[in-house]
mmCIF file of the C-alpha atoms, coordinates in Angstrom:
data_MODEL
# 
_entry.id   MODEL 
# 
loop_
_atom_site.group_PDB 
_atom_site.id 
_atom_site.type_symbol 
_atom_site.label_atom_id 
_atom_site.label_alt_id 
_atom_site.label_comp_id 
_atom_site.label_asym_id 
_atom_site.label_entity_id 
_atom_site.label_seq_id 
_atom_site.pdbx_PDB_ins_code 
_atom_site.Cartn_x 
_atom_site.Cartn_y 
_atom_site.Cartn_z 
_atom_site.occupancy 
_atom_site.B_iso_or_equiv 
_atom_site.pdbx_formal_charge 
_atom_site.auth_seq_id 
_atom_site.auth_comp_id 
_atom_site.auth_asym_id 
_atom_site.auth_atom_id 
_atom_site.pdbx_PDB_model_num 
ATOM 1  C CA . UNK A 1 1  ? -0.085 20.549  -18.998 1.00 0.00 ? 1  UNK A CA 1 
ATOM 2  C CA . UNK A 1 2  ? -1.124 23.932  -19.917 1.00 0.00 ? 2  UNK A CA 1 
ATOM 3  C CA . UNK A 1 3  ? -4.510 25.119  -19.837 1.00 0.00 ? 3  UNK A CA 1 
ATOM 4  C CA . UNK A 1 4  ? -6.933 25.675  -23.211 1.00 0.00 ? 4  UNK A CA 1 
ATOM 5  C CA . UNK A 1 5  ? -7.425 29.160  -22.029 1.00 0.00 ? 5  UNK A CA 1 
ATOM 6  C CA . UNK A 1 6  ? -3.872 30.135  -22.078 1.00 0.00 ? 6  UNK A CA 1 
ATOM 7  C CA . UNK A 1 7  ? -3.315 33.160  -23.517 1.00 0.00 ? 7  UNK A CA 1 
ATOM 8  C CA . UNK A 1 8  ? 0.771  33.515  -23.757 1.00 0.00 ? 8  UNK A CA 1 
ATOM 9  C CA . UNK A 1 9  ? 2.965  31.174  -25.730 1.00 0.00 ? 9  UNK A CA 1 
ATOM 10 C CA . UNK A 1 10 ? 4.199  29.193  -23.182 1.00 0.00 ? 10 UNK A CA 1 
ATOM 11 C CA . UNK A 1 11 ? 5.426  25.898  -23.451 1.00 0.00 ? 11 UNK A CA 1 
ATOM 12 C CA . UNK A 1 12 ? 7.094  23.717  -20.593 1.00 0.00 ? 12 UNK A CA 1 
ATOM 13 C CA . UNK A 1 13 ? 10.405 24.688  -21.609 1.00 0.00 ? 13 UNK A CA 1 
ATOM 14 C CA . UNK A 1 14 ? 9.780  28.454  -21.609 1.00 0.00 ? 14 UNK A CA 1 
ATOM 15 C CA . UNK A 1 15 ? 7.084  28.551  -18.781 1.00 0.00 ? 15 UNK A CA 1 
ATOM 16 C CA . UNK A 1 16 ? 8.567  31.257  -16.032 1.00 0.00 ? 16 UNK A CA 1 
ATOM 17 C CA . UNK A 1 17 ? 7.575  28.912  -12.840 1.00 0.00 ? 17 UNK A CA 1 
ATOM 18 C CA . UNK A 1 18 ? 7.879  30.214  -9.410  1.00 0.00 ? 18 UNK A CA 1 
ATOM 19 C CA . UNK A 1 19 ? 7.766  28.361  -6.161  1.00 0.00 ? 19 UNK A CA 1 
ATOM 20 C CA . UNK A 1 20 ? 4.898  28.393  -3.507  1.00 0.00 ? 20 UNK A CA 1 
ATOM 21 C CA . UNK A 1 21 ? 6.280  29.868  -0.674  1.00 0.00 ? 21 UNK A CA 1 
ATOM 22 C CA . UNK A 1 22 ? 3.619  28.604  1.658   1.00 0.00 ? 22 UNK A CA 1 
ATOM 23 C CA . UNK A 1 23 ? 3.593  25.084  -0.334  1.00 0.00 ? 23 UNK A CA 1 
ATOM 24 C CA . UNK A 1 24 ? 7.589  24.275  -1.702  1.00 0.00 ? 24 UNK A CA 1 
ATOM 25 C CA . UNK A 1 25 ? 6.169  21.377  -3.723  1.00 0.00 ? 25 UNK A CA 1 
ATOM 26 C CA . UNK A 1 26 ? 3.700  23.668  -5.827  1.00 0.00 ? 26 UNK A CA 1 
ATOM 27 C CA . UNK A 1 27 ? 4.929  25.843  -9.063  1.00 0.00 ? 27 UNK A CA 1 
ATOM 28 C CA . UNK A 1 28 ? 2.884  28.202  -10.933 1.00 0.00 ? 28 UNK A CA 1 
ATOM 29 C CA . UNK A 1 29 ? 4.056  30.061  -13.905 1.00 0.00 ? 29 UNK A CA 1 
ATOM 30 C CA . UNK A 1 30 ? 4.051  33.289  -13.983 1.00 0.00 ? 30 UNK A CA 1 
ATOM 31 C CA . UNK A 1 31 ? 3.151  34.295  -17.443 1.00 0.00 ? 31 UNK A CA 1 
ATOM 32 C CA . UNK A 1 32 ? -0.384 31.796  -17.644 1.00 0.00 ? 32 UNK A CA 1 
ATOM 33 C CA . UNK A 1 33 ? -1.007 30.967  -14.112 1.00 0.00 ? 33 UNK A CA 1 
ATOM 34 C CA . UNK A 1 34 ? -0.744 27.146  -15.039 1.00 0.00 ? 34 UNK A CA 1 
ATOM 35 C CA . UNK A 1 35 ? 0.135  25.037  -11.913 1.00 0.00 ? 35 UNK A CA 1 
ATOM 36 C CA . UNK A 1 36 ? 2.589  21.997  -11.529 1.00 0.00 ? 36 UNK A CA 1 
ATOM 37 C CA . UNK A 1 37 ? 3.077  19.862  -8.084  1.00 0.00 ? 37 UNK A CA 1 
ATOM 38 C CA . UNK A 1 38 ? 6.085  17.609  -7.434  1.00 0.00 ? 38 UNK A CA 1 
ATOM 39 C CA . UNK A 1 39 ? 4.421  15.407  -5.306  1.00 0.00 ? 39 UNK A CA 1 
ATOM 40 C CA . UNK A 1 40 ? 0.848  14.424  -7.582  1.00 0.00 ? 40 UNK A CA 1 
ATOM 41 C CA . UNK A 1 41 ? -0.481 12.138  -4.619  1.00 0.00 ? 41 UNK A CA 1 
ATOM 42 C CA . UNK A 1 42 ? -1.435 13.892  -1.496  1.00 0.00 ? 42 UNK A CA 1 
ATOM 43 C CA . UNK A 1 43 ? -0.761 12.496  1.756   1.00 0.00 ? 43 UNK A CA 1 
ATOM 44 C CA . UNK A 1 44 ? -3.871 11.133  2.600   1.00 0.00 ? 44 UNK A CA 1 
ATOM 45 C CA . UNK A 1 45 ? -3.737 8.556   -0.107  1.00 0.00 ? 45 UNK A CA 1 
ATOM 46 C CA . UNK A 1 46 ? -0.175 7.090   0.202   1.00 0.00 ? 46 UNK A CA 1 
ATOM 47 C CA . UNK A 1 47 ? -1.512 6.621   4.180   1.00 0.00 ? 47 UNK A CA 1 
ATOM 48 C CA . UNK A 1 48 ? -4.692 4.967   2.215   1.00 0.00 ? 48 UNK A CA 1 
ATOM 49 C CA . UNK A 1 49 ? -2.725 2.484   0.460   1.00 0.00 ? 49 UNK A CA 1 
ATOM 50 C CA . UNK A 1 50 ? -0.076 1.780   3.214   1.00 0.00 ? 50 UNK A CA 1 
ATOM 51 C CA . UNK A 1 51 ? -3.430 1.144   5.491   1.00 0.00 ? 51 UNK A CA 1 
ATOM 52 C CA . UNK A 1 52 ? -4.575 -1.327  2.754   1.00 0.00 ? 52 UNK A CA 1 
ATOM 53 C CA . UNK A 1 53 ? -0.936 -3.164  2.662   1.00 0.00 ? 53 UNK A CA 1 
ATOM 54 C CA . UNK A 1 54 ? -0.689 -3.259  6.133   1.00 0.00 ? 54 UNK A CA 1 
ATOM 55 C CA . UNK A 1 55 ? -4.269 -4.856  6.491   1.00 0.00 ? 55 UNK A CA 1 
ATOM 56 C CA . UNK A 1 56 ? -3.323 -7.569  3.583   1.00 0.00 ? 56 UNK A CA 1 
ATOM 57 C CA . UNK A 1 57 ? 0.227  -8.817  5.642   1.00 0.00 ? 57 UNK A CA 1 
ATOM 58 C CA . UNK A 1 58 ? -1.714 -8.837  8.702   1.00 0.00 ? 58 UNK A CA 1 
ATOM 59 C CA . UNK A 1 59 ? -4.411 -11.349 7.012   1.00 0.00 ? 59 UNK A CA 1 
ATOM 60 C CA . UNK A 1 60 ? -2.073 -13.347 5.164   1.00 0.00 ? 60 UNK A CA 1 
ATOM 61 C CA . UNK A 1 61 ? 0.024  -13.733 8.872   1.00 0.00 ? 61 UNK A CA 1 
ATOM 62 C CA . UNK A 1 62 ? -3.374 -14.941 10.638  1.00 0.00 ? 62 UNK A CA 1 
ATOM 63 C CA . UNK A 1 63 ? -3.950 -17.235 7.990   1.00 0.00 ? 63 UNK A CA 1 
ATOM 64 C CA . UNK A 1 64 ? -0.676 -18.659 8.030   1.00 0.00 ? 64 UNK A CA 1 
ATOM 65 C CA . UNK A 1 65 ? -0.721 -19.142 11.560  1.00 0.00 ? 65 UNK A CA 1 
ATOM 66 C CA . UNK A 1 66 ? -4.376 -20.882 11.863  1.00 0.00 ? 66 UNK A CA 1 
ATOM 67 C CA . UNK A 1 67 ? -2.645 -23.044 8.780   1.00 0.00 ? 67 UNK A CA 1 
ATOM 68 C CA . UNK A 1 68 ? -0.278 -24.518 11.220  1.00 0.00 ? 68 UNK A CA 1 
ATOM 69 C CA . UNK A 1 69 ? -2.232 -24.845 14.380  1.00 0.00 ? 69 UNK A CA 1 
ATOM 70 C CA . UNK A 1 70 ? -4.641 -26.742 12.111  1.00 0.00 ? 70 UNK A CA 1 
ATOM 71 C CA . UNK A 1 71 ? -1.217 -28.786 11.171  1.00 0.00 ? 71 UNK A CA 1 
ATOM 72 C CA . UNK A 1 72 ? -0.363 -28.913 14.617  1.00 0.00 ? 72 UNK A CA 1 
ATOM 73 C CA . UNK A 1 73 ? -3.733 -30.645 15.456  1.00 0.00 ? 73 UNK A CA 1 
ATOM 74 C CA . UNK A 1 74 ? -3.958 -32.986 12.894  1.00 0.00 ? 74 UNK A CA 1 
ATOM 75 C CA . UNK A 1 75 ? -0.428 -34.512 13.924  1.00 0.00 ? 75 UNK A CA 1 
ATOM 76 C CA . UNK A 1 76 ? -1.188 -34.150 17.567  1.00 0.00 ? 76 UNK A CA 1 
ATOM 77 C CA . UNK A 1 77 ? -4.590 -36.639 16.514  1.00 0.00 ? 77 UNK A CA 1 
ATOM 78 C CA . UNK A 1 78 ? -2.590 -38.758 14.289  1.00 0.00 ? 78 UNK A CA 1 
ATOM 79 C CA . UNK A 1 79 ? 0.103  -39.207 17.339  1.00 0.00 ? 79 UNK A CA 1 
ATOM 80 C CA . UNK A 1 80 ? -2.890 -40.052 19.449  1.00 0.00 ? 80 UNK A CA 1 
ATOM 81 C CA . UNK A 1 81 ? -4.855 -42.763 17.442  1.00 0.00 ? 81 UNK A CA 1 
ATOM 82 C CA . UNK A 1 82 ? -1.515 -44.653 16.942  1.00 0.00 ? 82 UNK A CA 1 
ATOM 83 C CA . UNK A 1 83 ? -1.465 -44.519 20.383  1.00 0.00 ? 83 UNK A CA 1 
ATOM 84 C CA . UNK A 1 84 ? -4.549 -45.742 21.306  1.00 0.00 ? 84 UNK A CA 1 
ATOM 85 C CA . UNK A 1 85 ? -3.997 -48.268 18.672  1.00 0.00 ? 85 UNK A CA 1 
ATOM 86 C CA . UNK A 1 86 ? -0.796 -49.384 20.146  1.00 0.00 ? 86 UNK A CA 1 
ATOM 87 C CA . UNK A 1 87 ? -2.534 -49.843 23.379  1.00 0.00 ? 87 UNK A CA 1 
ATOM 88 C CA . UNK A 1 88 ? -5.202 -51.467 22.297  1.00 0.00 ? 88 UNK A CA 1 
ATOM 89 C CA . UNK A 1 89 ? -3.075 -53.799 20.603  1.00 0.00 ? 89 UNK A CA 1 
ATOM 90 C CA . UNK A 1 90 ? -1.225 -54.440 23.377  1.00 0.00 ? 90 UNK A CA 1 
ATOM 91 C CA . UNK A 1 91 ? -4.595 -55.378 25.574  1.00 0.00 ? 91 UNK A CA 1 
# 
């Protein structure tokens, strides 16, 4: 977008832009100074986000795995009382 204190008629379609040289995804025009980057998001917040998505499959893995232990535990006691009551039967 241009800024309110532009003083040429520029428009995007006629704006002169001119690559960074020390930054390749920054353009400035040359006429009003206005500035347009490729890449809007910086690096620091696409790391951010990965960081939070990263955190969420790790959760949803540990909860997944204390699911079936707790599965695992509940057949292993199951398997054991109709054991003992087997047994006990038996006696």
């Amino acid at each position: 977008m241009l800024g309110k204190d532009c003083r040429h008629d520029c428009n995007s379609s006629s704006c002169p832009f001119a690559q960074d040289t020390r930054n390749p995804d920054r353009y400035v025009c040359l006429k009003c100074g206005v500035e347009r980057d490729i890449n809007q998001y910086s690096s620091g917040i696409r790391f951010f986000w990965l960081l939070i998505l990263a955190l969420l499959i790790a959760f949803q893995l540990l909860a997944n795995g204390e699911k079936q232990n707790d599965q695992k535990q509940q057949k292993q006691k199951s398997v054991s009382n109709s054991l003992h009551q087997v047994i006990s039967y038996q006696q």
